[in-house]
KEKE-3310 file (N, C-alpha, C; in steps of 0.2 Angstrom, whole numbers, plus 5000, padded with zeros to 4 digits):
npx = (4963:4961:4964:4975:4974:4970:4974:4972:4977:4976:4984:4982:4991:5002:4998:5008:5013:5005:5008:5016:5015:5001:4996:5000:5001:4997:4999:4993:4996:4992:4993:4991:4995:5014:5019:5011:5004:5001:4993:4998:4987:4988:4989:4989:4998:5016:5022:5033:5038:5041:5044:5042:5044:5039:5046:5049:5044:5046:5037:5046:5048:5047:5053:5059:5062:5067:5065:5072:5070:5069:5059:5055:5039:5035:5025:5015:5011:5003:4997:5007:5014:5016:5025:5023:5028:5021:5016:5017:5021:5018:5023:5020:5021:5013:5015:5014:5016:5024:5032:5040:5052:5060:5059:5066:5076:5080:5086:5073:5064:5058:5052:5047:5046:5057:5069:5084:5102:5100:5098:5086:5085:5089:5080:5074:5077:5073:5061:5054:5057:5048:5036:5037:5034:5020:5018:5010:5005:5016:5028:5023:5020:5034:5039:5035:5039:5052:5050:5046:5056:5064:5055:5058:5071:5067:5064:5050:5038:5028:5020:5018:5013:5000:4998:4995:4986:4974:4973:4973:4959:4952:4951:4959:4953:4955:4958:4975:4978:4970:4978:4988:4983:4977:4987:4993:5002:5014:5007:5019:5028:5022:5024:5035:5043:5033:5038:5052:5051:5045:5046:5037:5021:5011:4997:4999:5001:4988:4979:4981:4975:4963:4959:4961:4948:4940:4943:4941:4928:4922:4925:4919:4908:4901:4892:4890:4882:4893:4895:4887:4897:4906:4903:4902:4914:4920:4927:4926:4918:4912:4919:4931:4935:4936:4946:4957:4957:4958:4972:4978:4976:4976:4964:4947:4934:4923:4927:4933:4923:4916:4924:4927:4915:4914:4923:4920:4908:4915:4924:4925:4922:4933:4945:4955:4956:4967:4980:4972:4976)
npy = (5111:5108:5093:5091:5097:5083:5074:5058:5043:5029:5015:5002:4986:4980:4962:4953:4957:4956:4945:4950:4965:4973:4988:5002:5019:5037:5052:5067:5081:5096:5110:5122:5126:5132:5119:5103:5088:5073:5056:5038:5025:5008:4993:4980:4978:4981:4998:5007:5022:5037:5053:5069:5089:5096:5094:5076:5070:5058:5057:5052:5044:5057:5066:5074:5064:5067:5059:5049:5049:5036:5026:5015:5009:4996:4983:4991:4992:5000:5017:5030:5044:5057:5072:5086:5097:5111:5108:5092:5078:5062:5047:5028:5012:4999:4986:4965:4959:4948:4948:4958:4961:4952:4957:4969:4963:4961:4961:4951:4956:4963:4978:4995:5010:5011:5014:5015:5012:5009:5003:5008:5019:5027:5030:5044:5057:5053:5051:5063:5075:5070:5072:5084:5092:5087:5076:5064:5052:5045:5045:5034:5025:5024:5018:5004:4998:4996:4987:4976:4973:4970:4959:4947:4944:4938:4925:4913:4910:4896:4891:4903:4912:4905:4904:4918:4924:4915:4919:4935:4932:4930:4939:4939:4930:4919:4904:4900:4885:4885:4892:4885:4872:4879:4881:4870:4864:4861:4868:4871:4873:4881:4893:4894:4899:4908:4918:4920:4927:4938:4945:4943:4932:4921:4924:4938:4944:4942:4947:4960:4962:4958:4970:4978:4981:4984:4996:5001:5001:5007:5020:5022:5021:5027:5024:5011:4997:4991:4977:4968:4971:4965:4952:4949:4950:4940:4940:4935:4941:4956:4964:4956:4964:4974:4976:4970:4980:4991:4989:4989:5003:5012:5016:5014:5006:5011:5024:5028:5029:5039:5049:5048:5052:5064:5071:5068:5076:5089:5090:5091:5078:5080:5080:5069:5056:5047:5038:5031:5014)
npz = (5050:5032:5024:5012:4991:4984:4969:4960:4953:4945:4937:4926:4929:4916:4910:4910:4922:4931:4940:4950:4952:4959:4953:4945:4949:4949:4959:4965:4975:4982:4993:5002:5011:5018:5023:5026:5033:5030:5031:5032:5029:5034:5023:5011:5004:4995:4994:4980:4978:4969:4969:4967:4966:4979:4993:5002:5019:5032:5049:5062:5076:5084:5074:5057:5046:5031:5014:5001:4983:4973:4987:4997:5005:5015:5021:5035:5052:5059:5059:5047:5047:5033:5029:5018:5007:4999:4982:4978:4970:4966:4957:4958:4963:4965:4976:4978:4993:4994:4982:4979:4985:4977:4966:4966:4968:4983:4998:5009:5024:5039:5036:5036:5030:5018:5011:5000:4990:4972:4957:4952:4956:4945:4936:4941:4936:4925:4925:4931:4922:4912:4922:4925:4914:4913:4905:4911:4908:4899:4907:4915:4909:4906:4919:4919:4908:4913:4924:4917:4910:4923:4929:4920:4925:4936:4944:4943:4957:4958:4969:4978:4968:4968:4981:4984:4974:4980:4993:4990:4981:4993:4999:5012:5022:5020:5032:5037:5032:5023:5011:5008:5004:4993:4987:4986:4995:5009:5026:5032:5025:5014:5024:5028:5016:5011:5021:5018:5006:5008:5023:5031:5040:5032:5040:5046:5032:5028:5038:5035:5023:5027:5035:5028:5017:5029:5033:5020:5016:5030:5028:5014:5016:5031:5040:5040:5050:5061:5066:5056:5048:5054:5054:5039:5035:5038:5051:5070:5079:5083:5094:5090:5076:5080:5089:5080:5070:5079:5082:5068:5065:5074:5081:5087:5076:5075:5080:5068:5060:5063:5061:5046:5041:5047:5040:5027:5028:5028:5018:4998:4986:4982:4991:5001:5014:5018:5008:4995:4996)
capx = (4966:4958:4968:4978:4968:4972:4970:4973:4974:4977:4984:4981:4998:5003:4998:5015:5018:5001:5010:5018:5011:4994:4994:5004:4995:5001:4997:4996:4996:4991:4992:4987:5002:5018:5021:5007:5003:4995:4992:4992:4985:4992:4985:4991:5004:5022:5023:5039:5039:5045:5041:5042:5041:5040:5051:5043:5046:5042:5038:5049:5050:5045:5059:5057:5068:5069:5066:5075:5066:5064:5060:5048:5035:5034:5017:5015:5007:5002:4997:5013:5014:5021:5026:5025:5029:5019:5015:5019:5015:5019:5022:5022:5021:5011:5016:5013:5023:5030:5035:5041:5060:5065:5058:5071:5084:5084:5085:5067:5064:5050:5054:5039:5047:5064:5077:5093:5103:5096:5099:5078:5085:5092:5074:5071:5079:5067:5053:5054:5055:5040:5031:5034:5031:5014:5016:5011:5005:5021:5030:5021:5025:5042:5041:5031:5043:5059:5048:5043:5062:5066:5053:5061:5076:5066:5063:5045:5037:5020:5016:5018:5009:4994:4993:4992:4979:4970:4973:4967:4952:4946:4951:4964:4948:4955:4964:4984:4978:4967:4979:4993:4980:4977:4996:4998:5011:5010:5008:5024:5032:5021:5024:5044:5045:5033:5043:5056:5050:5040:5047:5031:5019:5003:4993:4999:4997:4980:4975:4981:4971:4955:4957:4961:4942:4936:4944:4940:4921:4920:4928:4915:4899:4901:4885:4888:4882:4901:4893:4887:4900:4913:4902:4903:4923:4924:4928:4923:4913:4912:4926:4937:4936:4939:4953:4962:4956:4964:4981:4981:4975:4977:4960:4944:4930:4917:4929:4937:4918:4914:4930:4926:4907:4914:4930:4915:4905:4918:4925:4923:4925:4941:4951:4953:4960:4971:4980:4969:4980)
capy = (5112:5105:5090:5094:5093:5078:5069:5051:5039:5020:5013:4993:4983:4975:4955:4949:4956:4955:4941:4952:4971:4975:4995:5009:5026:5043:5055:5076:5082:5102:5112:5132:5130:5130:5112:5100:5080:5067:5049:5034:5018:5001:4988:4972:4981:4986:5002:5010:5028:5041:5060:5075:5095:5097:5089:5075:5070:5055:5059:5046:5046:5064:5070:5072:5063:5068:5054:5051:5048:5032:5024:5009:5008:4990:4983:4994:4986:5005:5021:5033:5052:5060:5080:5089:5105:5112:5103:5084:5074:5055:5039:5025:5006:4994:4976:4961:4959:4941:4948:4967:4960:4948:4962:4974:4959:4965:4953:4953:4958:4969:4987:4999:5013:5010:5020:5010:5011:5003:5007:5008:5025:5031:5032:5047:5060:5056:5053:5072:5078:5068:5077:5094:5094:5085:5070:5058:5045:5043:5043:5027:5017:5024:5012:4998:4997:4998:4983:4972:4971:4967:4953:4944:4941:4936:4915:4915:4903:4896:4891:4908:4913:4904:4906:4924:4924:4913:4927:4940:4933:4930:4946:4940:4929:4911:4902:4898:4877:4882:4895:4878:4869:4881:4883:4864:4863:4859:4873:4873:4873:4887:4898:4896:4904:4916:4923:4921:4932:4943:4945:4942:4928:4922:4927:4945:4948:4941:4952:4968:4962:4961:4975:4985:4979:4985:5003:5005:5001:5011:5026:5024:5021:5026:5022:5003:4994:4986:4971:4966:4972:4960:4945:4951:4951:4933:4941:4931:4944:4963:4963:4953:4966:4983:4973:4972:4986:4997:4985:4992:5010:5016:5019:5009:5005:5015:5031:5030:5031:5045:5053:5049:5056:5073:5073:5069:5083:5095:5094:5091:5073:5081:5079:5063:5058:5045:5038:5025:5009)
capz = (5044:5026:5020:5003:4988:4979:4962:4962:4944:4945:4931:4925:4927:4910:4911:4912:4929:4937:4946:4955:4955:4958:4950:4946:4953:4950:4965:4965:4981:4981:5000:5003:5019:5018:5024:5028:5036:5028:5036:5028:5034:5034:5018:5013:4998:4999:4988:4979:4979:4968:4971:4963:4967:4985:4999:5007:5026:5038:5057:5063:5083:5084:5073:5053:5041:5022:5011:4995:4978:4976:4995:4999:5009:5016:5025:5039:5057:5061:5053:5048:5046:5031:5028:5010:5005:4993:4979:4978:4965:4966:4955:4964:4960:4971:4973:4983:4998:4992:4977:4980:4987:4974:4961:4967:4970:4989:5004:5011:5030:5038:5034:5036:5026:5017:5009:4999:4986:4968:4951:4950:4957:4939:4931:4943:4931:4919:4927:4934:4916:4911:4927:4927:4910:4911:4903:4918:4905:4897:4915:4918:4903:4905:4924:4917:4903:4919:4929:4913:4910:4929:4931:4916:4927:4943:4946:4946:4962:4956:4975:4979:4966:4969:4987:4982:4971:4986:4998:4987:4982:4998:5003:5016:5025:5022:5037:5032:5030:5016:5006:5009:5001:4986:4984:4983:4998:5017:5027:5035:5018:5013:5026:5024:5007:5012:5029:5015:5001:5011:5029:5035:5038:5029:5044:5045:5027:5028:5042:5033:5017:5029:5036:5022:5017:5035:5032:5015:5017:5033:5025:5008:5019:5038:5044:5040:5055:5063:5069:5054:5046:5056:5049:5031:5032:5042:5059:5073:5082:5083:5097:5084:5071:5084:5092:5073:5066:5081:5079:5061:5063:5081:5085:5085:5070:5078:5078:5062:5055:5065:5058:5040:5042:5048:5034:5020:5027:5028:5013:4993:4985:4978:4995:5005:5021:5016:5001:4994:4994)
cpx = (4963:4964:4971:4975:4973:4971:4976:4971:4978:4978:4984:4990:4997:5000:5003:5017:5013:5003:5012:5018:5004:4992:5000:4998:5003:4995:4997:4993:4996:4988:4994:4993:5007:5021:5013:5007:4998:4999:4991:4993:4988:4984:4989:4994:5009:5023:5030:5037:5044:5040:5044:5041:5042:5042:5044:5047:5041:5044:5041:5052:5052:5050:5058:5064:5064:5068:5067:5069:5071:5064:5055:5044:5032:5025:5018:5010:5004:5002:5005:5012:5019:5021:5026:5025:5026:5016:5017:5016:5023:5019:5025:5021:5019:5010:5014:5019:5026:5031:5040:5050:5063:5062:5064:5079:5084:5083:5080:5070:5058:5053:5048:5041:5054:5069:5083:5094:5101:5097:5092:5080:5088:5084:5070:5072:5073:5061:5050:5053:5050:5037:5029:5035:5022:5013:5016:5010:5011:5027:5028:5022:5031:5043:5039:5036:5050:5055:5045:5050:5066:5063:5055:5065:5074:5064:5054:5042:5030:5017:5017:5013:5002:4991:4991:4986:4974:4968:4969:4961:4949:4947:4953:4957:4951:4961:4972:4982:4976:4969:4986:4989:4979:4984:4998:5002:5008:5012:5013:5027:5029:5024:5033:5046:5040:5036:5048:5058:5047:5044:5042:5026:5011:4999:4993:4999:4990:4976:4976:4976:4965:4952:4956:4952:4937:4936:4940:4930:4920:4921:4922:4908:4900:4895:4881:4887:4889:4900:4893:4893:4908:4910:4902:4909:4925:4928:4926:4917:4916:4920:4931:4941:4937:4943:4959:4962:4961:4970:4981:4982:4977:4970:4955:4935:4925:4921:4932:4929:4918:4918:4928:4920:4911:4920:4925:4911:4907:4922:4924:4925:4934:4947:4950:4958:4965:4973:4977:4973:4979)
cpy = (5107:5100:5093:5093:5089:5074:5065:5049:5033:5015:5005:4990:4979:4967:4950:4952:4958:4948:4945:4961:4970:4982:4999:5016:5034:5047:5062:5078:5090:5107:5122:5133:5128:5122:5109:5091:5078:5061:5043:5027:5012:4998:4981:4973:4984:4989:5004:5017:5032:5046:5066:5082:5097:5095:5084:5070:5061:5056:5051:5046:5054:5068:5067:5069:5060:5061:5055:5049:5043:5031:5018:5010:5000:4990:4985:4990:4993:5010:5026:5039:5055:5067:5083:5094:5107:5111:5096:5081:5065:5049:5033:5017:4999:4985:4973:4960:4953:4941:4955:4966:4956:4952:4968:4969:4961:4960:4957:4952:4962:4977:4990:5005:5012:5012:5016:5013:5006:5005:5008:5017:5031:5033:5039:5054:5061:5055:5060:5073:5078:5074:5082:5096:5093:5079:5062:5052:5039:5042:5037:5021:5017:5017:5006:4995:4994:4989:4976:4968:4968:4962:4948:4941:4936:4928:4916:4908:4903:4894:4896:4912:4910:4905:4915:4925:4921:4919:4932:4938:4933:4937:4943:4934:4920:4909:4899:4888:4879:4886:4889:4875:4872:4882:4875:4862:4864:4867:4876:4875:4880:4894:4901:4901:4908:4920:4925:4927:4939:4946:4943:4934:4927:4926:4933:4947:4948:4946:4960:4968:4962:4967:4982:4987:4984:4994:5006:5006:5005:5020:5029:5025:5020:5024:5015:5002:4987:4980:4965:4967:4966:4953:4946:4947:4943:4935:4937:4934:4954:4965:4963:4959:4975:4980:4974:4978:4994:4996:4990:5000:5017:5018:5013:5009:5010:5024:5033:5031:5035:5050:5051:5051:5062:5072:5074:5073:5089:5097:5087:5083:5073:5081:5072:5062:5054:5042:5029:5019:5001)
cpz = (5039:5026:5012:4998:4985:4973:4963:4953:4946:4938:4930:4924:4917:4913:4914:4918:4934:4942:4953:4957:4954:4953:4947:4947:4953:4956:4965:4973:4982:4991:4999:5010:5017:5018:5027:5030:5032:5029:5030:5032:5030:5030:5018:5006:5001:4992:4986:4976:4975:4970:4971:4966:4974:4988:5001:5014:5028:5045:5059:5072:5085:5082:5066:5048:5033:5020:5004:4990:4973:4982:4993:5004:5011:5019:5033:5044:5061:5056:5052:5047:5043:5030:5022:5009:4999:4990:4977:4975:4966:4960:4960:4961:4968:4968:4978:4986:4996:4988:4976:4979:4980:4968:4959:4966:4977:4992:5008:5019:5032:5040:5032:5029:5027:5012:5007:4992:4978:4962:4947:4950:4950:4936:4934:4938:4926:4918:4928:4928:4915:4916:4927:4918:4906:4911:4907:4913:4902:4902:4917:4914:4903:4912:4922:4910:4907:4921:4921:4912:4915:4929:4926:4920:4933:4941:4946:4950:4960:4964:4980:4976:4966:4975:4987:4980:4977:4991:4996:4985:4987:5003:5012:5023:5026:5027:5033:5031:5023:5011:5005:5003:4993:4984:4981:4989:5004:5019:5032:5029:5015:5018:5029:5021:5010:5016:5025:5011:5004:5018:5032:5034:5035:5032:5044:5037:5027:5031:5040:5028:5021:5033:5033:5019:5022:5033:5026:5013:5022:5029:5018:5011:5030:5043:5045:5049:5056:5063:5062:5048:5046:5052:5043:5030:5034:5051:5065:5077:5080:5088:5094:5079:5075:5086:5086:5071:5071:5082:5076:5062:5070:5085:5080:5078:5070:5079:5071:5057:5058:5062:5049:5041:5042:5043:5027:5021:5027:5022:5006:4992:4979:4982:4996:5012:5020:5009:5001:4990:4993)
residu = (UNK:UNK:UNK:UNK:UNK:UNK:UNK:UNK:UNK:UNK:UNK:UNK:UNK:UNK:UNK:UNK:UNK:UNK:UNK:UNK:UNK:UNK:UNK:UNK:UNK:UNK:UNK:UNK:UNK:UNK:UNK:UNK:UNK:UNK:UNK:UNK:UNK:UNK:UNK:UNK:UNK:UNK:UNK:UNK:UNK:UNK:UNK:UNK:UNK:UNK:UNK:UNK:UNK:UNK:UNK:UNK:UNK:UNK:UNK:UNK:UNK:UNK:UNK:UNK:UNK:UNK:UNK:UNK:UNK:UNK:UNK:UNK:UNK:UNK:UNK:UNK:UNK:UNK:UNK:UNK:UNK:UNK:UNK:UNK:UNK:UNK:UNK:UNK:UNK:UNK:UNK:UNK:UNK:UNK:UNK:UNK:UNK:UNK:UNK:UNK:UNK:UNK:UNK:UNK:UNK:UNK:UNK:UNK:UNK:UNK:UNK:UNK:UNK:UNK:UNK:UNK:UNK:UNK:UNK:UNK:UNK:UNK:UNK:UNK:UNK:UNK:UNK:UNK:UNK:UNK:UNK:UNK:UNK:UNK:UNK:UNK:UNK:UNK:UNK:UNK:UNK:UNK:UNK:UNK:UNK:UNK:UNK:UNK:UNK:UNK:UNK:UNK:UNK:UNK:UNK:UNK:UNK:UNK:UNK:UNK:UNK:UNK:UNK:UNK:UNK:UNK:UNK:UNK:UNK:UNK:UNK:UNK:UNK:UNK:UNK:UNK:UNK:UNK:UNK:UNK:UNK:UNK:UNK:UNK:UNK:UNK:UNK:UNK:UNK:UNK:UNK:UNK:UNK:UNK:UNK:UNK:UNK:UNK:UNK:UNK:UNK:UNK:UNK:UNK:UNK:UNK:UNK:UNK:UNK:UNK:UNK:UNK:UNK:UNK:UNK:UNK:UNK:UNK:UNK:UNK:UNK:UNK:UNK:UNK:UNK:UNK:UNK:UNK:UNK:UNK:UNK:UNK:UNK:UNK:UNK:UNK:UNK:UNK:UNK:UNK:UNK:UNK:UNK:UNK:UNK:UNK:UNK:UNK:UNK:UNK:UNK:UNK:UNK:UNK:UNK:UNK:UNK:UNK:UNK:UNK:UNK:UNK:UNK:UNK:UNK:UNK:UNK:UNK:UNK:UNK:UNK:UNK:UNK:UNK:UNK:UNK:UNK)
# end
């Protein structure tokens, strides 16, 4: 079966709150079957999720549970499988995981996909209007106008902040001494506050941000040779970077190009396999 077709749009965070979102991205999700699966793979972002139009589901220990509008999707350590009826269209808001929690005010923890009460959930109403009458543009400045007003309230950590930035530029590749050292702060101290604000530690963000890297370069060009590919990233060897990669994805480097090769000769550049995060 064809994956759904899908259009995708990436919108630029305002300034004031690229500290602590990377995007806003609307989603349409268009399917010819009554119900369809799509996958998505673990990155080094925790999304929030609204969704509009059709039902949408996760397989969750072989049995599907409804999710409400908004949910989160925290940093996943495997891929997930979700279900849509229909049509499905999405806005969604991608943040860094050591800022996502104290954005919402929630008590950080590792939650792969997550479901709560939050008064973020009142802006669904009229995001839906916007939607289904078109106006996705103005649906996103309605969040970005919601999320300018939350980070106001939030404390901002400058040695969070930098190790961030650190991480990101190296695209998740520097060892936790030398994101301590660009934070300013020993790497016990660092990796406190981040377990803190994140659930997780420096090392597992990192390794999701290099492999986000591994995937999404495999996926654009599957004929990269792996090898070189692991020395590109900072991996230690070839081994290194199939041993992470099937952690992340469930299966190894050399399959998941095989699998992107036949998905980009079967179908047009207007489907995809997963949602690019």
């Amino acid at each position: 079966m064809l994956p759904p077709e899908m259009y995708h749009q990436e919108f630029k965070a305002p300034e004031e709150l690229q500290d602590t979102i990377k995007c806003f991205w609307y989603n349409r999700r268009d399917s010819e079957e009554a119900q369809s699966d799509f996958e998505v793979v673990p990155d080094g972002y925790a999304e929030i999720i609204f969704h509009f139009g059709g039902e949408c589901s996760i397989s969750y220990n072989g049995t599907l549970q409804p999710l409400p509008s908004p949910f989160m999707i925290g940093l996943l350590n495997q891929p997930v499988i979700f279900q849509m009826k229909n049509r499905l269209e999405i806005i969604a808001i991608r943040c860094f995981p050591w800022t996502v929690f104290d954005l919402l005010g929630l008590p950080s923890g590792k939650v792969e996909v997550h479901t709560f009460e939050h008064p973020i959930a009142q802006l669904h109403s009229t995001l839906n209007t916007l939607i289904q009458n078109g106006r996705v543009d103005e649906a996103i400045e309605h969040v970005k106008e919601y999320f300018l007003n939350a980070h106001k309230a939030i404390a901002k950590d400058s040695m969070l902040f930098k190790a961030g930035i650190a991480m990101t530029e190296a695209k998740g590749t520097l060892p936790v001494s030398q994101v301590a050292q660009a934070a300013h702060a020993t790497v016990r101290t660092l990796e406190r506050k981040f377990k803190e604000s994140s659930g997780h530690t420096v090392k597992d963000v990192s390794g999701l941000m290099r492999f986000e890297q591994a995937r999404n370069h495999l996926w654009l060009h599957p004929e990269t040779n792996i090898a070189g590919l692991a020395i590109d990233l900072g991996y230690t060897d070839q081994s290194h970077l199939s041993r992470e990669f099937k952690r992340y994805s469930g299966i190894t480097p050399a399959a998941f190009a095989r699998k992107a090769k036949k998905r980009r000769q079967m179908v047009s550049d207007d489907f995809v396999a997963f949602i690019q995060a």
